[in-house]
Every structure is written in structure tokens, then in C-alpha cells.
N, C-alpha and C positions, 0 to 999 in steps of 0.2 A: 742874938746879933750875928755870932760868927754863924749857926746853923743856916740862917738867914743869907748870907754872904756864901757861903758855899752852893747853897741852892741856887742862889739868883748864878752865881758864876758858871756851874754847870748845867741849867740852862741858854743860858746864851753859848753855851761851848757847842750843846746838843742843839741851837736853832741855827748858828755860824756852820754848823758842820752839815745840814741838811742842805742850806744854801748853798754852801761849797760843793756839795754832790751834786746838785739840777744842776748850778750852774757848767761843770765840768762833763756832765752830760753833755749838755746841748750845745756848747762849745768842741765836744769833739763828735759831736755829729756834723755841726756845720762844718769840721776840718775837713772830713770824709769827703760831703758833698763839695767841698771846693776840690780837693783832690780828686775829683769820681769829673770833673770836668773836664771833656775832650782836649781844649785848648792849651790846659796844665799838665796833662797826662803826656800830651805832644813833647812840652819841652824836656820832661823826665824819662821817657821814652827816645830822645836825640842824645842825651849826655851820658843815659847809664844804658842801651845798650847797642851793641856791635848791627842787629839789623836795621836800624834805622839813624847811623850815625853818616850824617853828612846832606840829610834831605832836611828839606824846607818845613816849617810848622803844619801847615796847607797839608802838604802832602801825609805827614804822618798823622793828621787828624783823619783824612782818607783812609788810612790802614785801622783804624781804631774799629774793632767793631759794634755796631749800634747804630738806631732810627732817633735820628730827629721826630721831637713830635711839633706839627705846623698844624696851625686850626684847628687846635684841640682847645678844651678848659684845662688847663694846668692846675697841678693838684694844691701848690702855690700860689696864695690870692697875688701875690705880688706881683708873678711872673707875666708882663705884659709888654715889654720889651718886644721890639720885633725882630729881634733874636732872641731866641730860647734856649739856652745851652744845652747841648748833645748830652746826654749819661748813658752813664755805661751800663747794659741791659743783659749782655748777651750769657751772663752766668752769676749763678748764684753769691753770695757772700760767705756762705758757709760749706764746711764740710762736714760728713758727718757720718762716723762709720760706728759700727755695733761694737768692734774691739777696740778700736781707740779713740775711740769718743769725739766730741765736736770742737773743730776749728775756723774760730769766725774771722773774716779776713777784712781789711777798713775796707780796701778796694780791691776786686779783682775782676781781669776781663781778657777779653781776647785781642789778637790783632795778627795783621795779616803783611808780612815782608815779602822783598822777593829777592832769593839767593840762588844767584849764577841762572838768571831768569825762569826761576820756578819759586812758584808761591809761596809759603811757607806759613802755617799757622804758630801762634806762641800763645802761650798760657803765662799772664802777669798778674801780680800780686804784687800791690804797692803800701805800703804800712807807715802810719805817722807815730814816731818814737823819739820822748823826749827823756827817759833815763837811759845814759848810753852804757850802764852796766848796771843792769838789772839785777844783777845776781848771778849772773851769767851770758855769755859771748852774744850779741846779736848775729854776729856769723852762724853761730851753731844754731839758735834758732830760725836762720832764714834759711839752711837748710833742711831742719826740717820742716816747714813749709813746704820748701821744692817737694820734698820726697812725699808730703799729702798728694800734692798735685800731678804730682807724677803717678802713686798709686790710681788717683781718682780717675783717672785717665780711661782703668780697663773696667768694660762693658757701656764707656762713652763715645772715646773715638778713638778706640778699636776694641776688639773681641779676640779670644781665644788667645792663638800664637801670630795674631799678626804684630808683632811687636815693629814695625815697620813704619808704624801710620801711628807712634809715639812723638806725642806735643814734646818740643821745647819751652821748659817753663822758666820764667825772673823773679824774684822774691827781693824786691828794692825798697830799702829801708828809708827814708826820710829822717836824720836824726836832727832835732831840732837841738840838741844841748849838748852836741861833742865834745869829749874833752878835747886838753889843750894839745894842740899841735895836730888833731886833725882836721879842725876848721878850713870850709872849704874843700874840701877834698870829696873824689868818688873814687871809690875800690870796688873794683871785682873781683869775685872769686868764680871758679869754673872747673872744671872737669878735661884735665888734659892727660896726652897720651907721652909717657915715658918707657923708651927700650932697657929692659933688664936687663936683657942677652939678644942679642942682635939689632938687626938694624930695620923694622917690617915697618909698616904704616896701613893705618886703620881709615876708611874716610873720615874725614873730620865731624860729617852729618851723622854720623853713626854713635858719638859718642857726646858731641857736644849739645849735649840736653837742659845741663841747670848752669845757672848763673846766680849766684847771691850778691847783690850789690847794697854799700851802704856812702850814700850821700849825705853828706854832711855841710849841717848851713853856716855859716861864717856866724851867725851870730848878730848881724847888722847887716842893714841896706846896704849895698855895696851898688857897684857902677858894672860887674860882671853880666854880661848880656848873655844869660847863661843859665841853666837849668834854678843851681844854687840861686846864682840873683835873684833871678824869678822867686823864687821859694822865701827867701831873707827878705826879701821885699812883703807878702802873704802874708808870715809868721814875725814882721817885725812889731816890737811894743815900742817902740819910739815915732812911728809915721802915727797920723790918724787914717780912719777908712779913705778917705777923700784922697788924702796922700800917696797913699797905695794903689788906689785906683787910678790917679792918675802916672803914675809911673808904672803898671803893669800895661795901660793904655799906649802911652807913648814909650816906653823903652823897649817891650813886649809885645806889641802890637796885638794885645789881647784884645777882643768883644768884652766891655763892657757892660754890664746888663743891672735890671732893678736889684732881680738874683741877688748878682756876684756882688753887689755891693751891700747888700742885706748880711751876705754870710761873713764877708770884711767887717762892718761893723760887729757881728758876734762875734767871730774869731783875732778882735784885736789882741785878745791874752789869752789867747788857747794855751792849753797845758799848766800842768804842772810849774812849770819854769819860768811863765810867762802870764799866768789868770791873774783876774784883780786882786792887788796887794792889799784891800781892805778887809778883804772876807775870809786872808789867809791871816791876818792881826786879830779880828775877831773870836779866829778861831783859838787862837795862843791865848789871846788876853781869858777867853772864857776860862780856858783849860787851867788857865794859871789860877785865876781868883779860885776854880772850885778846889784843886790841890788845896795851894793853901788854906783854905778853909777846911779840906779835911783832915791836914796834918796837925791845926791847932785844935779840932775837937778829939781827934785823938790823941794827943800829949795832955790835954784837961782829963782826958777818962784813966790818964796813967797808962794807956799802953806802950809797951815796950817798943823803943827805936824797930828794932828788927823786924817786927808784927808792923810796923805804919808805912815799914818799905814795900813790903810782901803785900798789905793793900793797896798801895799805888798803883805798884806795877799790873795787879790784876785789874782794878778797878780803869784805871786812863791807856794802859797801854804802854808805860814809859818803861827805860833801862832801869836797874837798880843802882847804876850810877847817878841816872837823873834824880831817883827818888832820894837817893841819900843826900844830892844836894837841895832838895828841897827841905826835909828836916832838918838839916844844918843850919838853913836858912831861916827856921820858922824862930819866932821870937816868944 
């Protein structure tokens, strides 16, 4: 009976946990393609950076670069909308160099401002992140991001020593689970110039290359007509799709489409912080019944406490805290 118990338990752990993967898959694929949208790209591109703050959604969907596709079959059965949402075409997703190996980015693309009436290209990379200390700074890694895309730069758009015709690049973080007190909030970090000894001045275009920016969502629908709102409206678990859609419609003035509301409905619990609460109980309750079940076939075989801790923890993955409150527990 209990061998019986422990089986059935972690199985269900092992079938909860497969589900949990596709599901989390395909949930943060449809994040991507909702973020890889011109129209959301626009309002994230108005709030996190400097070239395109203070112009209209229109206009910076204009600077985005990428073709519409019109009278095509879309690769999308669903997509039949007479608006088809713009994606972002003009560069790869990934990086990928022989000594430091490959970095894959959720979104990245081009776009095109214009400073003190000259054109200006930018290299963005926009990333969806829902643990906001991974183990380490989101800053530090969204510089190095920049500094991929900066290296990527030479033998694309430029060669040799023209370091002249060097992209400025964005690395803007999306954090969906901020902690406390940064809610709501956008930070930039940047590259400025400080006199050591004297008093000289660099052009500004010469050195202001990278930006790391981390946007952070309030956490709830809010009434902000604003990059965040946008976003907390997207990424909220309290609206339904319908609900979402209609306030990114009417407060946002976004296009609408079969699309976007196909990817709303998958993305109502995107993440970690946010996917369906059933399939992350499943996952526990499996894990729990198989534990238990294997701490009381091994207390029946007489192994020693120490030895049932040391196979927990190898066997599920747990702290040796958690395992000794499991044997504590066992009856």
C-alpha cells in the first residue's frame, strides 16, 4: 500500500510537472509575441527611452523597424483580422559567438529616431522577467546584454576602425514581480561623462551608447495611461481576456485583433508568479504524497534518519531542512 502510495504520488508529480513545462512554454512564447507587437513596443519605447519620449504611439510605431505583411496567408489560422499586427522582422533573436557562446533575447529589433534632425539607428532588446533577483542584479545582466550587442555590432554595421557608424543599444527589462517599493517605477542606467581634473566635454553622441532600463509593473490594473498601465493591464491575473482587451482598446487605443486576443487568453497567467494555481497544487500535492511515501518505506527498512534525508534531497530536489521536516513529520 504505501509502495503503492508513493508510486501513484510521484507520478502525478512527474505528470503535474510535464504540464507545468508545456504549459509555461507556451505561455511565455505568447508573452514574447505579445511584446514583439509594434503597437506595445511603441508604448515601451515612449516611457523607457530618451529618443522617442514625448511623440505620439503612431509616430513611434513608424520608427519601429519592419513590413507589414497585407494579402498574405498568415502563418496563424486565426489571423484574419483586417489588421494584422506588424512583428518585428529586422534581426535575429539570438546571438551567438564561438567564445561566448549563445544569447537568446525574447525580443529584439531595430528603430530609427531622429536627434537634432539626424537620423539615428538603435539596437533594442526588450526581455520579460518575473523573478526580480534571480541570484543576481537584473542591471548587471542587462548590461551585459548591451555589451553582446554592442560587440555584435562589428562586421554588421561597421567594419574595421570605423567605430563612428557604432549603434546605440536598450536592454529594457519588463519586471513583472518587483519587489516592494519598486512598483511602478522605470530606471535608467546609462553611460555618462565625469571630469576628474578639469573641466573638457565629449559630445554627448560619442559616448552615450547603452541604456539598461528596468520597468517595473505595479502589480494590478491601474488607471496609468502609461507604458506600465499598458503592461499591468496584459500581465494582469484579475481581468479576463475580454477585460483586457477592452481597456487596452479604449484606454490605449490599441488595434484589436483575433491575434491579440488569442494571445490574452493564453497569457492570462503567464509566469511563474502568475500561471494557473491548479497545476502548481498538483505539482506540490504529487511531490508531497511521493516524499511521504518514501520516508515511510524507508523508516520500515530501518534506515537511518541521516541516510532518508540524503535521499530526499537527491532524489525530489529539496533543502535538507525541508527533508528533515519531512521525517519529523512521518508517523
Amino acid at each position: 500500500m504505501l509502495m503503492e502510495q508513493m508510486l501513484n504520488g510521484l507520478g502525478q508529480a512527474v505528470v503535474a510537472g510535464r504540464e507545468l513545462a508545456e504549459t509555461k512554454t507556451k505561455l511565455d512564447s505568447e508573452c514574447k509575441a505579445f511584446l514583439a507587437e509594434k503597437q506595445v513596443l511603441a508604448w515601451i519605447l515612449r516611457d523607457c527611452t530618451p529618443e522617442f519620449e514625448g511623440m505620439n504611439i503612431p509616430e513611434i510605431v513608424d520608427c519601429i523597424e519592419g513590413t507589414p505583411v497585407y494579402g498574405k496567408i498568415p502563418v496563424d489560422k486565426d489571423m484574419t483580422a483586417k489588421y494584422t499586427p506588424e512583428k518585428i522582422t529586422g534581426m535575429p533573436n539570438e546571438d551567438t559567438s564561438v567564445s561566448e557562446g549563445k544569447v537568446d533575447y525574447d525580443v529584439r529589433f531595430k528603430a530609427r529616431s531622429m536627434q537634432d534632425g539626424v537620423p539615428t539607428d538603435l539596437i533594442i532588446n526588450v526581455e520579460a522577467q518575473n523573478a526580480f533577483k534571480p541570484g543576481y542584479s537584473l542591471v548587471t545582466r542587462g548590461i551585459y546584454y548591451c555589451g553582446r550587442m554592442i560587440s555584435a555590432q562589428k562586421h554588421t554595421e561597421f567594419s574595421h576602425s570605423q567605430y563612428q557608424n557604432l549603434k546605440k543599444v536598450h536592454s529594457i527589462w519588463i519586471c513583472i514581480n518587483p519587489d516592494k517599493g519598486w512598483e511602478g517605477s522605470v530606471t535608467a542606467y546609462t553611460l555618462d561623462e565625469h571630469n576628474l581634473v578639469g573641466n573638457v566635454k565629449s559630445q554627448k553622441k560619442d559616448y552615450d551608447k547603452i541604456q539598461v532600463t528596468l520597468l517595473c509593473l505595479d502589480g494590478k490594473p491601474t488607471n496609468k495611461v502609461d507604458a506600465v498601465g499598458m503592461l499591468d493591464t496584459a500581465f494582469s491575473n484579475s481581468l479576463t481576456a475580454k477585460q483586457k482587451l477592452d481597456r487596452l482598446e479604449n484606454m490605449y487605443n490599441m488595434q484589436v485583433t483575433e491575434t491579440l486576443e488569442r494571445r490574452l487568453n493564453e497569457m492570462c497567467n503567464y509566469s511563474d508568479g502568475v500561471y494557473d494555481a491548479g497545476i502548481e497544487k498538483g505539482v506540490k500535492q504529487g511531490r508531497d504524497e511521493a516524499i511521504v511515501g518514501t520516508v515511510s518505506i524507508l523508516k520500515r527498512m530501518g534506515t537511518a534518519t541521516t541516510e532518508i534525508i540524503k535521499q530526499l534531497v537527491l532524489q525530489f530536489g529539496i533543502s535538507k531542512d525541508e527533508a528533515a521536516g519531512y521525517v519529523a513529520d512521518a508517523k
